[in-house]
SERODREN-689833 format. One line per 3 residues: their letters; for each residue x, y, z of C-alpha. Coordinates in steps of 0.001 Angstrom, whole numbers. Example, Ala and Ser with C-alpha at 12.3 -4.5 7.8 and 13.67 -1.06 7.14 Angstrom:
AS> 12300 -4500 7800  13670 -1060 7140
//
This chain:
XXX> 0 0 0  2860 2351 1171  4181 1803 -2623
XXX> 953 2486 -4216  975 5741 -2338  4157 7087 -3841
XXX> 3228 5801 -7008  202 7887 -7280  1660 10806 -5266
XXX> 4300 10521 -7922  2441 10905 -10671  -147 13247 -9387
XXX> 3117 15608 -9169  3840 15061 -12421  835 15628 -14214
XXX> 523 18888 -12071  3732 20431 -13245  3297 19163 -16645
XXX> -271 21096 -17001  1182 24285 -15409  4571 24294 -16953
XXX> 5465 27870 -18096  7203 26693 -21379  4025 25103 -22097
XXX> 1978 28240 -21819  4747 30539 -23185  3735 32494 -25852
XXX> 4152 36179 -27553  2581 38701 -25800  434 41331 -27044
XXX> 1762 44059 -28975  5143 41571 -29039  6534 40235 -32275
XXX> 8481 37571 -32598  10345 37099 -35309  11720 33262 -36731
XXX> 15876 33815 -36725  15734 33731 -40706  13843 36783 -41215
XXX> 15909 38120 -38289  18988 37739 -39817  16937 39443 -43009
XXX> 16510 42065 -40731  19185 42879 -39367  21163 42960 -42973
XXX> 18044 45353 -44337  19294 47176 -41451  23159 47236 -41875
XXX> 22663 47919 -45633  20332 50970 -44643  23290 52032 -42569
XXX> 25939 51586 -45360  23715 53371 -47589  23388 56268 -44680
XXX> 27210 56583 -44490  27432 56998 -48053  25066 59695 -48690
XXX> 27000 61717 -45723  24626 61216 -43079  24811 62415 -39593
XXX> 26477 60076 -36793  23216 60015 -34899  21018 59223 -37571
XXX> 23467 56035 -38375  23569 55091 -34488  20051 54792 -34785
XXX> 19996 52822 -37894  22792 50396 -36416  20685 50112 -32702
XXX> 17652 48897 -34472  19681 46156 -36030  21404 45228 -32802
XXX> 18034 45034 -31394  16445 42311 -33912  19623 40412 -33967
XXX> 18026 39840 -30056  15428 37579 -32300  18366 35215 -33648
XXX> 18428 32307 -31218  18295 29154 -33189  20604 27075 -30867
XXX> 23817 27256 -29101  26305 27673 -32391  24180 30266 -33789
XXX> 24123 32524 -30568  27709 32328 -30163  28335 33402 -33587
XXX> 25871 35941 -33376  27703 37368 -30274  30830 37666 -32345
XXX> 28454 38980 -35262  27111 41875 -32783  30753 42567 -31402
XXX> 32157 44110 -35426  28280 45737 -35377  28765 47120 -31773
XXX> 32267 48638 -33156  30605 50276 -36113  28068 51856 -33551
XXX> 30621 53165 -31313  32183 54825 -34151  28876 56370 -35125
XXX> 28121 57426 -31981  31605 59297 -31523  30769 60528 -34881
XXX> 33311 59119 -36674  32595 57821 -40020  35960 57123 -41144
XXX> 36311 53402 -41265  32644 52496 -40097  31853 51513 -43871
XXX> 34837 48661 -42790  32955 47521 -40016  29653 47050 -41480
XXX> 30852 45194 -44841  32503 42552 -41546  29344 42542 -39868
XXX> 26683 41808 -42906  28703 39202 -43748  29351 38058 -40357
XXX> 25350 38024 -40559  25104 36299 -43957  27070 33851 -42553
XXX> 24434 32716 -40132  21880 31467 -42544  23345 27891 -43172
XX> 23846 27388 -39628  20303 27615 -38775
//
């Protein structure tokens, strides 16, 4: 009887965490979007192109640093698996450099730094 117990005790336990897990209720909340990593990745190279394209018509520092943050912020959406994030962590680190320098203002060499970093992105795609 004392087995029978645990057994059902047991299981009771398990059925209750498995009906109020929090990965199994996890979802996008409203006015959230979620993005899969591919168009992510699209993103974020949209974004580093408009940047490039930015620099080369002259544009001010600020109006690149903002063109370069919104990038860095959907790269946040790449998170296929462990390879992928570490790669895009070494991606983020050339496009963190190129928004440092637009920041300071200093668009000498940022064109550099973006060419590394959409490729660094391009790069991503297969390992999805």
């Amino acid at each position: 009887m004392k087995t029978l117990k645990t057994i059902v005790l047991s299981s009771l336990i398990a059925m209750a965490m498995g009906a109020f897990s929090t990965a199994v209720l996890a979802e996008a909340g409203e006015g959230r979007v979620s993005y899969s990593p591919a168009d992510a990745i699209d993103l974020v190279i949209g974004k580093i192109k408009e940047a490039q394209a930015a620099v080369a018509s002259g544009a001010k520092g600020d109006d690149v640093y903002k063109i370069i943050k919104q990038g860095m912020d959907y790269s946040k959406e790449v998170n296929a698996n462990d390879v992928v994030d570490r790669e895009r962590s070494r991606a983020n680190e050339i496009l963190k450099k190129a928004r440092t320098m637009a920041k300071n203002n200093s668009m000498q060499g940022i064109e550099e730094h973006l060419t590394k970093a959409a490729k660094a992105f391009e790069d991503l795609k297969p390992l999805i």
